[in-house]
C-alpha positions as CSV (number, residue, x, y, z in Angstrom):
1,X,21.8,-2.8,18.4
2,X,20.7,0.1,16.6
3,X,17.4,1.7,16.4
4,X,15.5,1.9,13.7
5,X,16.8,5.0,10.8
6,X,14.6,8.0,11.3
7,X,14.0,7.6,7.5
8,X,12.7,4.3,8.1
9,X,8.8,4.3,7.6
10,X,6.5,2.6,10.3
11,X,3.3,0.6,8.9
12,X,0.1,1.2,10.4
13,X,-1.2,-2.2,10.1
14,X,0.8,-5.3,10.0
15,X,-0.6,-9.2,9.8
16,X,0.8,-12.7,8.9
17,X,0.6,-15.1,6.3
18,X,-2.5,-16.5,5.4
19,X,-1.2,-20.2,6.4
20,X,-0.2,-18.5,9.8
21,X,-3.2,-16.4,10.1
22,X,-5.3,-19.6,10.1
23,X,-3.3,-20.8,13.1
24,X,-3.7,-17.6,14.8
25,X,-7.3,-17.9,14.7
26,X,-7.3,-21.5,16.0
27,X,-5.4,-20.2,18.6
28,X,-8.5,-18.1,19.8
29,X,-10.9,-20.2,18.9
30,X,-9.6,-23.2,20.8
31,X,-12.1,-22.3,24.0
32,X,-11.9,-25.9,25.3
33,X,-8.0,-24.9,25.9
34,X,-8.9,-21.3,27.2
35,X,-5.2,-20.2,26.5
36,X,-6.2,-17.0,24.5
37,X,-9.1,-14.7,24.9
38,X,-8.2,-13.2,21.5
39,X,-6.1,-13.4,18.6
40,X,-3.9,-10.2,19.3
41,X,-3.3,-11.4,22.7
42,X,-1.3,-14.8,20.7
43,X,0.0,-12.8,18.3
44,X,1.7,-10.2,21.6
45,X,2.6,-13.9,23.0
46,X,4.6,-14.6,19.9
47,X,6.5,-11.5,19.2
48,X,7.5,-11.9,22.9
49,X,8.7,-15.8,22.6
50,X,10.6,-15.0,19.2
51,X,12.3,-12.5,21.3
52,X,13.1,-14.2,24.1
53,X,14.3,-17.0,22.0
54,X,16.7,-14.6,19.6
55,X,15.0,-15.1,16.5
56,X,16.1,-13.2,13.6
57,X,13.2,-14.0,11.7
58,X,12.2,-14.2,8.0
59,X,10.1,-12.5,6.1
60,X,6.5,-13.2,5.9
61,X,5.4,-15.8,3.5
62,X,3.0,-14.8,0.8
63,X,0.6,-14.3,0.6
64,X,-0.1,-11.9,3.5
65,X,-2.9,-10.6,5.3
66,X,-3.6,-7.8,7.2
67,X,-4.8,-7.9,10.8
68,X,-3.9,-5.5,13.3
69,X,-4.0,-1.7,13.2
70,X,-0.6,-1.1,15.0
71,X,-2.5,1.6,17.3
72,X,-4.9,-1.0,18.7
73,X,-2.5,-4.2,19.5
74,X,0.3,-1.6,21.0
75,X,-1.2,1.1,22.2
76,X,2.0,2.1,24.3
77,X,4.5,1.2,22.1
78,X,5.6,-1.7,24.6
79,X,6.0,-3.5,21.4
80,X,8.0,-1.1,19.5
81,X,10.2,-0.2,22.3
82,X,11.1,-3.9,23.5
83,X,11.9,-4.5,19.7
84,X,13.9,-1.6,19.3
85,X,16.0,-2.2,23.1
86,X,16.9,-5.9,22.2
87,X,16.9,-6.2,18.4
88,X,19.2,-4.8,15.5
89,X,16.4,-4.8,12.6
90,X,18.6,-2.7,10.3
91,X,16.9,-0.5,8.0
92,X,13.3,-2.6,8.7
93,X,10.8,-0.9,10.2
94,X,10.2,-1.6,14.0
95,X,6.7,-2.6,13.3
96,X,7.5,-4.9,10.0
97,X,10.1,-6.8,12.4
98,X,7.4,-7.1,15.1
99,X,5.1,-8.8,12.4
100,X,8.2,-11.2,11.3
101,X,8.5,-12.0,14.8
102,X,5.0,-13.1,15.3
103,X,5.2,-15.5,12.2
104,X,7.6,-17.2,14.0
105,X,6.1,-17.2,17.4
106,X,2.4,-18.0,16.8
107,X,3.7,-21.0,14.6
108,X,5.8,-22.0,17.5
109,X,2.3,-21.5,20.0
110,X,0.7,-23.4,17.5
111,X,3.1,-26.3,17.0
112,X,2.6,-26.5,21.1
113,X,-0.5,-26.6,20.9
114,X,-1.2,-29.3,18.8
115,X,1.5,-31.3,20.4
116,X,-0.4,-30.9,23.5
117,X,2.5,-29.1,25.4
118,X,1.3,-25.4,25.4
119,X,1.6,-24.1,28.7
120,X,1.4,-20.4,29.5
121,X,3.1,-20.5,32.8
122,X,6.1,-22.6,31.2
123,X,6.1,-20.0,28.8
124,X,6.5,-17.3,31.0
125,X,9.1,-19.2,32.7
126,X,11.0,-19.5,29.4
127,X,10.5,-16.1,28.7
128,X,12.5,-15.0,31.6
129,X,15.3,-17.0,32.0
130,X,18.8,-15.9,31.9
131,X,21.2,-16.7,29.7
């Protein structure tokens, strides 16, 4: 796994497709459920399960939206490091691959939830198992 190429240039703000975005935003709103205080915490929750799970994910659909500054959801560049220690993104930028991950993973949280199976401490548990 390589890190990303010095000449590689990070994005300051990265988001989702709009169809995505939507589920995102269900996510959080979805107080009944209480899984999500807010929508960067799903969108964290996803990058993490795509990683868990391997994913070499796809680009973001268009059309895209912008969410996050990358300052405010990863603040400590957990993000960025995890990304860069267990992924080879090639010549993509760290935080463009984190984005691509969280298409995947907040459409897998939302397929979950709607089937009625979202469990955060399952999660967790799947999170961490070893293979």
């Amino acid at each position: 796994m390589s890190p990303t190429p010095s000449s590689a240039i990070e994005p300051t703000t990265i988001g989702l497709s709009e169809k995505t975005h939507a589920l995102l935003k269900r996510l959080a709103e979805d107080k009944r459920n209480g899984h999500f205080a807010e929508m960067a915490d799903a969108y964290r929750l996803g990058i993490g399960l795509a990683l868990a799970h391997g994913v070499i994910p796809d680009e973001v659909p268009t059309p895209r939206t912008t969410i996050f500054n990358v300052g405010t959801l990863d603040p400590g560049k957990q993000i960025h490091s995890a990304i860069r220690l267990l992924s080879d993104t090639g010549d993509i930028p760290i935080y463009r691959w984190a984005e691509r991950l969280a298409e995947w993973g907040v459409r897998e949280l939302a397929a979950r939830a709607e089937a009625g199976t979202l469990d955060l401490g399952e999660l967790l548990a799947e999170t961490t198992k070893e293979t």
